[in-house]
ChimeraX commands (.cxc) that place a marker at each C-alpha (Angstrom):
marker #1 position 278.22,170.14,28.90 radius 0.5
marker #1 position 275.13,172.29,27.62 radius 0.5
marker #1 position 275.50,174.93,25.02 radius 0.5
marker #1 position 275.67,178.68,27.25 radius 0.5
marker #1 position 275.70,179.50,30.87 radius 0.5
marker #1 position 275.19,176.74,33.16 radius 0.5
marker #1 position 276.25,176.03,37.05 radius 0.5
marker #1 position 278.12,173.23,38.25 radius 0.5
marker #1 position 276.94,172.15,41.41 radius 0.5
marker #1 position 280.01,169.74,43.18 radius 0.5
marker #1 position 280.57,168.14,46.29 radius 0.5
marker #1 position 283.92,170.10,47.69 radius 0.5
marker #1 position 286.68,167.70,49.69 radius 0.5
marker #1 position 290.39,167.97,50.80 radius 0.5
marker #1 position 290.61,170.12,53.57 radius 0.5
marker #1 position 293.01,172.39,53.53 radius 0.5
marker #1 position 294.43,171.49,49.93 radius 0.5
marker #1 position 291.25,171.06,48.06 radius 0.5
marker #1 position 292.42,169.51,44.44 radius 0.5
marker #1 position 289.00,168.88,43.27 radius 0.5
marker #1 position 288.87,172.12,41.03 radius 0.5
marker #1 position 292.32,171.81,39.87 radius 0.5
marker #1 position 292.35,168.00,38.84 radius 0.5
marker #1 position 288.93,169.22,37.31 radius 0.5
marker #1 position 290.51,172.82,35.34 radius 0.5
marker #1 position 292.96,170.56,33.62 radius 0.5
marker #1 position 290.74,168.30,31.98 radius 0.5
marker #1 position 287.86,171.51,31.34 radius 0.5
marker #1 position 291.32,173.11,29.42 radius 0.5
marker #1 position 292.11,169.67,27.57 radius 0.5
marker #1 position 288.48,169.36,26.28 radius 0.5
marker #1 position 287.36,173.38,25.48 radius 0.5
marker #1 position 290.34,175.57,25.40 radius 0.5
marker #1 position 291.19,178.72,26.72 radius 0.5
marker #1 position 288.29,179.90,24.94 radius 0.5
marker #1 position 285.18,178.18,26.87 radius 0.5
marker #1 position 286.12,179.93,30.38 radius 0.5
marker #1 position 284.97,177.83,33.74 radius 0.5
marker #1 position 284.71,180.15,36.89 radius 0.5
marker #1 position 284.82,178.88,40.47 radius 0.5
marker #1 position 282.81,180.86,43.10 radius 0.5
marker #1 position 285.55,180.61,46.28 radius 0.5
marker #1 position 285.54,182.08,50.19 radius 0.5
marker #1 position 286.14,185.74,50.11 radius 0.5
marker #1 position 289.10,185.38,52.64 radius 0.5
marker #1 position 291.09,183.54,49.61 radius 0.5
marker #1 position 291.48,187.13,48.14 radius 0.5
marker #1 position 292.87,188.92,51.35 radius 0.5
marker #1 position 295.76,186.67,50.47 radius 0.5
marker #1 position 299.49,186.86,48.45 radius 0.5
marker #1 position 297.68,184.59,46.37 radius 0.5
marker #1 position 294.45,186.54,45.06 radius 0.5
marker #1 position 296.03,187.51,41.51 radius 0.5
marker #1 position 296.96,183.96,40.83 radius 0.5
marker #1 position 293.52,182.94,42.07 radius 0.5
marker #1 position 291.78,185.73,39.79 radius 0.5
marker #1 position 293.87,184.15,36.88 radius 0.5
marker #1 position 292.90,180.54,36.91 radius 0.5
marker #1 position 289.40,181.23,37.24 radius 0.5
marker #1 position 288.32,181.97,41.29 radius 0.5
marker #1 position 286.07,184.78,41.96 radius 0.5
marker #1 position 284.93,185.92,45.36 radius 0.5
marker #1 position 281.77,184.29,46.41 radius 0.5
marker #1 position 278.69,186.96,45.57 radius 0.5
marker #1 position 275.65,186.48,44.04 radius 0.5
marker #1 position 276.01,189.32,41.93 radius 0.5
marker #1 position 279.33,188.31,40.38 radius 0.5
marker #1 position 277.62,184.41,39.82 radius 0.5
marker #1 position 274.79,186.06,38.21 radius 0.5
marker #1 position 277.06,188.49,35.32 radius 0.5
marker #1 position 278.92,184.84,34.93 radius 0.5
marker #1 position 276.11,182.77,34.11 radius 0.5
marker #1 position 273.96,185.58,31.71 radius 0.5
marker #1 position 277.28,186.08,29.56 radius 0.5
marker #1 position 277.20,182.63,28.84 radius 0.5
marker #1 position 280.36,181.29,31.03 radius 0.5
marker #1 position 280.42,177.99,33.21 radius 0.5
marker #1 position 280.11,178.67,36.91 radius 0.5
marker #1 position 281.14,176.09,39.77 radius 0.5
marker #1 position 280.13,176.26,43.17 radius 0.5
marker #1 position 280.76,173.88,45.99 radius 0.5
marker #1 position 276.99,174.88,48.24 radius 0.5
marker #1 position 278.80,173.11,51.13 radius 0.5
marker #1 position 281.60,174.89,51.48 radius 0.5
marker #1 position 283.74,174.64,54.01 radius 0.5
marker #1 position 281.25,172.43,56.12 radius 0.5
marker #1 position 281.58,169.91,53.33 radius 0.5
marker #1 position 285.03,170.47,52.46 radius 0.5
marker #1 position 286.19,169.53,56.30 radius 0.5
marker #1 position 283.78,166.93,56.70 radius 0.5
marker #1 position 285.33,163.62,58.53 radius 0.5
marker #1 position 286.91,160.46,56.79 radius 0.5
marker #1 position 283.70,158.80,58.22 radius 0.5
marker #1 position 281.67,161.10,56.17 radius 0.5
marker #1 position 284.08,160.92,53.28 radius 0.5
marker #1 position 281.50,159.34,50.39 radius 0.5
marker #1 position 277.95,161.66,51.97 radius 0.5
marker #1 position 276.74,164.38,50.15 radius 0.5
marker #1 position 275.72,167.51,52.44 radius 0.5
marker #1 position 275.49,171.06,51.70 radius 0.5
marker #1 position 274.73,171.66,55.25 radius 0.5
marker #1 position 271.01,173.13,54.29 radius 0.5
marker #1 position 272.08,175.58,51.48 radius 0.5
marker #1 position 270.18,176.25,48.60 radius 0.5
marker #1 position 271.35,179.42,47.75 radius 0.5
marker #1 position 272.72,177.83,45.19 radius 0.5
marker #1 position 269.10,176.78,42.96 radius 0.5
marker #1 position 267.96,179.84,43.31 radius 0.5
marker #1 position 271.42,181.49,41.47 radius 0.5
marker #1 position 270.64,178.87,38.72 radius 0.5
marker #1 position 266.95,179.76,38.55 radius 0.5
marker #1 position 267.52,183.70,38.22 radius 0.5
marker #1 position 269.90,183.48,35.34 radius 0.5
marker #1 position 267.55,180.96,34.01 radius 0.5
marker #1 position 270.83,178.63,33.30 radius 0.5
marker #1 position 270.17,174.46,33.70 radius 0.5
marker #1 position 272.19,173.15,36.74 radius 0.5
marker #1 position 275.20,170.56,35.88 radius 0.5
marker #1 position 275.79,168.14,39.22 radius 0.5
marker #1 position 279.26,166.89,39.35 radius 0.5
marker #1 position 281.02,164.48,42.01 radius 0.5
marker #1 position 284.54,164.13,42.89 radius 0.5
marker #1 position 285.87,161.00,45.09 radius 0.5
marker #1 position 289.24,160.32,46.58 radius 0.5
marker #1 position 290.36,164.01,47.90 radius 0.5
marker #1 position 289.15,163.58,51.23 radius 0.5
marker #1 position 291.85,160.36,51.61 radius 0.5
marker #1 position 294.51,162.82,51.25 radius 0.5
marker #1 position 294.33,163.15,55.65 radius 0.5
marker #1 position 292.48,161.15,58.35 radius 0.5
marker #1 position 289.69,163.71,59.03 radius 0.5
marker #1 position 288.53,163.88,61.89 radius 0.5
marker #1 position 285.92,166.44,62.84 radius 0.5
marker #1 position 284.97,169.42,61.78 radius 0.5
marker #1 position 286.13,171.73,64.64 radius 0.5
marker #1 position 282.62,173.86,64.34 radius 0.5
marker #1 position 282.56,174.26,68.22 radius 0.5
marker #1 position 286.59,175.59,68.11 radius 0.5
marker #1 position 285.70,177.56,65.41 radius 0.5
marker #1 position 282.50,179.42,67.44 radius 0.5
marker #1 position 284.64,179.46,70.40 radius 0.5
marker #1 position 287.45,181.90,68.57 radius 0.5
marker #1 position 284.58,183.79,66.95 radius 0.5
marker #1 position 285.88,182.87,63.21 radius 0.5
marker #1 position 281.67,183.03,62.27 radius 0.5
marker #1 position 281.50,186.66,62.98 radius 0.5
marker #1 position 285.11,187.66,62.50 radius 0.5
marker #1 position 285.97,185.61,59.20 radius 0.5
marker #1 position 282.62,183.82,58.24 radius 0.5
marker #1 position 284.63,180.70,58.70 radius 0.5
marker #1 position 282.32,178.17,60.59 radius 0.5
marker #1 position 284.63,175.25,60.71 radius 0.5
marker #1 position 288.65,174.15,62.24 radius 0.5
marker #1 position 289.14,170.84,60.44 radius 0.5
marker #1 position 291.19,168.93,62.91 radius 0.5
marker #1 position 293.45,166.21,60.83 radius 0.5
marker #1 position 295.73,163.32,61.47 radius 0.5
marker #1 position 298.63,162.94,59.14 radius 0.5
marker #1 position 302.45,162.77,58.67 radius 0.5
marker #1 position 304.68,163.46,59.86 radius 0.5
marker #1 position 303.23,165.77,62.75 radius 0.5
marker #1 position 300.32,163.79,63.60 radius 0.5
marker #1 position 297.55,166.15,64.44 radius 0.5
marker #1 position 296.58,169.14,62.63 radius 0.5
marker #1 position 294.50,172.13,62.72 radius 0.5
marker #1 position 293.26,174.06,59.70 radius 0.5
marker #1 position 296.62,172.88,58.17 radius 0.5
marker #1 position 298.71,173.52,61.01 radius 0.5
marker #1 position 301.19,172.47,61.40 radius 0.5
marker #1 position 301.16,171.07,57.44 radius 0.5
marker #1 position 301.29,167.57,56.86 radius 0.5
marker #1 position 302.20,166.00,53.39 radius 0.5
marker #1 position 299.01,164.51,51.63 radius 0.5
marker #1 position 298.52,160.78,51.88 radius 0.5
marker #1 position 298.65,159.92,48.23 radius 0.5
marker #1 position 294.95,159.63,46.35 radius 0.5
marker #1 position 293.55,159.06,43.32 radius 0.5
marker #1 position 291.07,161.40,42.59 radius 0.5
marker #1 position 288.50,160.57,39.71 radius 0.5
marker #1 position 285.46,162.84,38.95 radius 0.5
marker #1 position 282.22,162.47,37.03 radius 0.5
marker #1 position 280.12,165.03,35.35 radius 0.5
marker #1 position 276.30,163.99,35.42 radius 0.5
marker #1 position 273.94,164.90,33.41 radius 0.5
marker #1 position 272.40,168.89,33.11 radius 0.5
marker #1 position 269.29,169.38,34.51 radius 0.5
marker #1 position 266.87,171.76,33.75 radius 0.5
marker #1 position 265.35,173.41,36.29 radius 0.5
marker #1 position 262.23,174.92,35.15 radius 0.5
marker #1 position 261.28,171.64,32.52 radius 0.5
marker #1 position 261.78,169.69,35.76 radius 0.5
marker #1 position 260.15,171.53,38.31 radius 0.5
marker #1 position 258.10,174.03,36.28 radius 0.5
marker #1 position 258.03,177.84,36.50 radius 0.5
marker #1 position 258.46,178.36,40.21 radius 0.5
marker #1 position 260.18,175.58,41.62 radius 0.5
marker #1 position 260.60,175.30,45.65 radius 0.5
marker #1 position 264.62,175.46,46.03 radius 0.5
marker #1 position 263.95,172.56,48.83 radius 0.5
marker #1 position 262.74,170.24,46.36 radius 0.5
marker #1 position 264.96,170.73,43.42 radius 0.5
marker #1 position 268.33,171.16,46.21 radius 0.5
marker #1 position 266.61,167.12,47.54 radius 0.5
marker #1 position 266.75,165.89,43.88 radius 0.5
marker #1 position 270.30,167.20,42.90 radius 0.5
marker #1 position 271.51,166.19,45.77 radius 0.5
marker #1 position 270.14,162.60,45.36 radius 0.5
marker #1 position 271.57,162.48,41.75 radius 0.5
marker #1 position 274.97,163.38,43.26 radius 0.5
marker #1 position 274.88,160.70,46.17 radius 0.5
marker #1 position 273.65,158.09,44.07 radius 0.5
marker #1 position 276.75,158.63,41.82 radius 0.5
marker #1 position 279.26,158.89,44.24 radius 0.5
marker #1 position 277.77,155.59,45.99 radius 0.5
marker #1 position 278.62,154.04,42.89 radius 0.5
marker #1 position 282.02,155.36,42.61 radius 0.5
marker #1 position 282.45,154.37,46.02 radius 0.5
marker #1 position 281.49,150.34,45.51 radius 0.5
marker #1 position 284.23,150.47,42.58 radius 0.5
marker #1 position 286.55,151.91,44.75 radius 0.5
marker #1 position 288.89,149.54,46.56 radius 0.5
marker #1 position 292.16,151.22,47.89 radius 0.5
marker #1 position 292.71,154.77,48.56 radius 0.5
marker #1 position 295.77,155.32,46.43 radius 0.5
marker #1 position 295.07,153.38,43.73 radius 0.5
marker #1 position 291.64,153.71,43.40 radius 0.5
marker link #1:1,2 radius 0.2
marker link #1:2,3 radius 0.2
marker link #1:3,4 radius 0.2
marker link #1:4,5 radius 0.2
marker link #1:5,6 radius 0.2
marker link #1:6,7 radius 0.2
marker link #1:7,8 radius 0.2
marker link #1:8,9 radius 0.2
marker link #1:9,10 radius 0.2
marker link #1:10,11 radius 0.2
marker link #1:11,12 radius 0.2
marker link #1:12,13 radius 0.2
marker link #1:13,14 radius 0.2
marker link #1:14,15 radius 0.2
marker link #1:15,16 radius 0.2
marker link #1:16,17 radius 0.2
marker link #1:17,18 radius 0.2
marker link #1:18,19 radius 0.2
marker link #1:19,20 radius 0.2
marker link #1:20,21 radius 0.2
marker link #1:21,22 radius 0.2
marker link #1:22,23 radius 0.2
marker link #1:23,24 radius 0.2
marker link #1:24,25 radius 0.2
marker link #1:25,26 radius 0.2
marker link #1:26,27 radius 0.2
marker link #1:27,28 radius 0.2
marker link #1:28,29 radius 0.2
marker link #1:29,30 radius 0.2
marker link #1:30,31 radius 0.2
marker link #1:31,32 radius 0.2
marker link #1:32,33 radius 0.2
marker link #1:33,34 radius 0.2
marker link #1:34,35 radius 0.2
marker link #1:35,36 radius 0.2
marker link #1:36,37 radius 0.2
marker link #1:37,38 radius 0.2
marker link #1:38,39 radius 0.2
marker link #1:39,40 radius 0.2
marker link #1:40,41 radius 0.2
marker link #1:41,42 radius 0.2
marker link #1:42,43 radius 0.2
marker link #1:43,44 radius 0.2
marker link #1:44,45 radius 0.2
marker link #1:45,46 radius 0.2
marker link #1:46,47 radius 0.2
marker link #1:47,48 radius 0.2
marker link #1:48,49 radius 0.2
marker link #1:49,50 radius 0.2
marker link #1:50,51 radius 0.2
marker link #1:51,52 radius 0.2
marker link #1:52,53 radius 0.2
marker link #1:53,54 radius 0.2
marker link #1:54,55 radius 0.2
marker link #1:55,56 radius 0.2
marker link #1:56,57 radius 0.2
marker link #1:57,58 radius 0.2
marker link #1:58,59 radius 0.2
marker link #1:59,60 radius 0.2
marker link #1:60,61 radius 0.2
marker link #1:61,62 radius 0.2
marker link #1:62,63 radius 0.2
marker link #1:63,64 radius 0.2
marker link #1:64,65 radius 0.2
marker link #1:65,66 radius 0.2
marker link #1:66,67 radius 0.2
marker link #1:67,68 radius 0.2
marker link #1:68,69 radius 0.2
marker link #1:69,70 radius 0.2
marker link #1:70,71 radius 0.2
marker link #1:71,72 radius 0.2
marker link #1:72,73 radius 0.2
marker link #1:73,74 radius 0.2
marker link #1:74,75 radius 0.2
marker link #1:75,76 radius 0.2
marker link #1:76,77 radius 0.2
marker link #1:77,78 radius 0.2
marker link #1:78,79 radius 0.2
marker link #1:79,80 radius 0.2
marker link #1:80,81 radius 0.2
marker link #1:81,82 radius 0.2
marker link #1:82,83 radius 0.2
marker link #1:83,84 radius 0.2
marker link #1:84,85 radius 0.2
marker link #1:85,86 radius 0.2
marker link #1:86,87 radius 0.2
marker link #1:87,88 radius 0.2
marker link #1:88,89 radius 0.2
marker link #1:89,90 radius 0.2
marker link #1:90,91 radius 0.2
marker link #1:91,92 radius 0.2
marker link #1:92,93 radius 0.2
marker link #1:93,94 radius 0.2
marker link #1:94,95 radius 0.2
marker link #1:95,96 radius 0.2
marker link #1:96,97 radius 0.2
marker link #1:97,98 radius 0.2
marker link #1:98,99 radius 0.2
marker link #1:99,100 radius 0.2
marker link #1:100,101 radius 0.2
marker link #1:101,102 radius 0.2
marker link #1:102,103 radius 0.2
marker link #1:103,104 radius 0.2
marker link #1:104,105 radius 0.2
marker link #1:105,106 radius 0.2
marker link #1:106,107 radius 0.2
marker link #1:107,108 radius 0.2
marker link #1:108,109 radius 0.2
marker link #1:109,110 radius 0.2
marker link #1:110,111 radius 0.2
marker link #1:111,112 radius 0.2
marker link #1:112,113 radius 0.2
marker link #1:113,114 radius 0.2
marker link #1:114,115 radius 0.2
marker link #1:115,116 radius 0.2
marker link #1:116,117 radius 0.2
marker link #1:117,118 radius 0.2
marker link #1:118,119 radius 0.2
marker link #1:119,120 radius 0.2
marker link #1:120,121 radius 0.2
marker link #1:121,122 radius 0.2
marker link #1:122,123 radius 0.2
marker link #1:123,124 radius 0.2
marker link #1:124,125 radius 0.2
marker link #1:125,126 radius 0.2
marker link #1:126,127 radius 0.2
marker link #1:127,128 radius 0.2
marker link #1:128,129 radius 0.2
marker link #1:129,130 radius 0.2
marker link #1:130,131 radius 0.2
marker link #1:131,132 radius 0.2
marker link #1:132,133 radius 0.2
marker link #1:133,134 radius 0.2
marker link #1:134,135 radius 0.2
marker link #1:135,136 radius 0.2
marker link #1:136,137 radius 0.2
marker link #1:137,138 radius 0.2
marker link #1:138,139 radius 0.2
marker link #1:139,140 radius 0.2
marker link #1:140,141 radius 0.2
marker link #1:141,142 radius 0.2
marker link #1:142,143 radius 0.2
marker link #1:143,144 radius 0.2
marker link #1:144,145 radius 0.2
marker link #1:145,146 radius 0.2
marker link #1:146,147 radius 0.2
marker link #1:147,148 radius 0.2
marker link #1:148,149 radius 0.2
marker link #1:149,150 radius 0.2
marker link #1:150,151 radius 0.2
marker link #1:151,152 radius 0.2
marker link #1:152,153 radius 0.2
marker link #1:153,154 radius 0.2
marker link #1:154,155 radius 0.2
marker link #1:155,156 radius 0.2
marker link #1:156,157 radius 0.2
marker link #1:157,158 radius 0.2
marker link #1:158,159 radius 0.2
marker link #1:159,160 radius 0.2
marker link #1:160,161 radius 0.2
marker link #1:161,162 radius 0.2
marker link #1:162,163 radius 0.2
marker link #1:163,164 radius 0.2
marker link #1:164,165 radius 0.2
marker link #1:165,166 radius 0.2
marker link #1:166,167 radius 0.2
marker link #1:167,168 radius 0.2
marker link #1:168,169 radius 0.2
marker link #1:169,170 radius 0.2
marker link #1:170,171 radius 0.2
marker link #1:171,172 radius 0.2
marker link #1:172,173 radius 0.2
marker link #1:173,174 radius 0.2
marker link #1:174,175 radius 0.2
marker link #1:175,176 radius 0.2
marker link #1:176,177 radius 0.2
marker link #1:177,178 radius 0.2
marker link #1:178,179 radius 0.2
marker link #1:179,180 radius 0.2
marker link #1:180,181 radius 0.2
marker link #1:181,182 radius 0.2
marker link #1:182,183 radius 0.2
marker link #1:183,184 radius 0.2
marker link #1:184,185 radius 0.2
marker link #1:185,186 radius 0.2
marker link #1:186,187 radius 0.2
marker link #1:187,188 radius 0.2
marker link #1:188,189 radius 0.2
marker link #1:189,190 radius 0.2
marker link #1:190,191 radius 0.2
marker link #1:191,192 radius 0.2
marker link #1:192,193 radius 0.2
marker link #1:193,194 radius 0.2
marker link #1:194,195 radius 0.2
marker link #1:195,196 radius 0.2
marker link #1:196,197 radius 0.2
marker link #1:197,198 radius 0.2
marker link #1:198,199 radius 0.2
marker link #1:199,200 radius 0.2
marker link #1:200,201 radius 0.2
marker link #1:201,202 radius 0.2
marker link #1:202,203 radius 0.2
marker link #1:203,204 radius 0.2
marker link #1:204,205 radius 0.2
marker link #1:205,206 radius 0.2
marker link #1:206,207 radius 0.2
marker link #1:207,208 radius 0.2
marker link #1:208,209 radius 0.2
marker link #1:209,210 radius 0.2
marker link #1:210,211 radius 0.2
marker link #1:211,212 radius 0.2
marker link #1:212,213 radius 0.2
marker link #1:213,214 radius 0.2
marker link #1:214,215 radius 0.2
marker link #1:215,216 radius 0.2
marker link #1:216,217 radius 0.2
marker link #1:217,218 radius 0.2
marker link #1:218,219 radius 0.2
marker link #1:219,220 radius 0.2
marker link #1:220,221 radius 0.2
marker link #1:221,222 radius 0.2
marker link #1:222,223 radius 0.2
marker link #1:223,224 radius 0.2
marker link #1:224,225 radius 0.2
marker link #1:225,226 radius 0.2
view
């Protein structure tokens, strides 16, 4: 990890009960202390919840540019999952494909605070459930877009109910090994030069991330295992 701000850019998986941050905290803790924060930029409908001080206190902040961009210029780690909850619900067939679902809001964050961009890829946490679609057409139909800006009703298959929407009712995770690899920073403006196009630079980090995670994919051979 570079020296200063920087933003880790990550695929997102799991559904419902999205580990990749977690398994991730631990090891961040393990390696840099207490000291060496790591913020995660998360859904703003995580904080209308019981659960917002707890979130606040391992490291979650409500998703706003503003609040990414005091992170990154004191010198903190920021992660952000671009796809959100598009990615995050993507199917099992879609499991190992790396798509932010056309957002580059994300470059253009790292670019302002002038902070290099860390990709990062996480495999196994979309095994925890069969997934089978995104539900984006349920999800306009109930008017979650405009009422929640939730664009997607992952519909899952699991035990011991079966079939699930958005977690209901809950199923228990299959087991999964999930293992996650931090790539190499990447600096924006020595890449790309003073005013990159966030197109180009979102292609190119996104390539770096699939052609990682196609590798951990050929060394992967069973889901709980690994």
């Amino acid at each position: 990890m570079p020296e200063g701000g920087s933003l880790i850019v990550s695929n997102h998986s799991g559904g419902t009960l999205t580990m990749d941050f977690p398994v991730f905290l631990v090891d961040w803790c393990a390696r840099f202390g207490l000291e060496r924060p790591c913020f995660l930029l998360s859904h703003a409908v995580l904080f209308r919840t019981p659960l917002a001080e707890w979130l606040r206190g391992i490291g979650l902040v409500p998703a706003h540019r503003d609040a990414a961009h005091t992170i990154l210029t004191s010198g903190a780690t920021l992660m952000v999952f671009p796809g959100g909850d598009y990615d995050v619900s993507r199917p099992s067939t879609s499991a190992n494909t790396i798509d932010f679902d056309g957002r580059v809001g994300y470059v253009r964050t790292a670019l302002k605070a002038d902070v290099p961009i860390v990709p990062m890829v996480s495999i196994g946490g979309q095994e925890s459930q069969v997934y089978l679609t995104r539900g984006a057409t349920l999800a306009r139909w109930m008017r979650l877009p405009q009422l929640a800006r939730i664009a997607t009703l992952p519909i899952t298959f699991g035990f011991p109910w079966g079939p699930s929407v958005l977690g209901l009712p809950p199923n228990i995770p299959f087991p999964t090994k999930i293992i996650t690899q931090v790539l190499e920073p990447v600096d924006l403006r020595a890449e790309f030069g003073d005013d990159p196009d966030s197109q180009i630079v979102d292609s190119h980090i996104r390539k770096l991330m699939q052609s990682a995670l196609d590798e951990m994919a050929r060394k992967r051979r069973f889901p709980v295992l690994g």
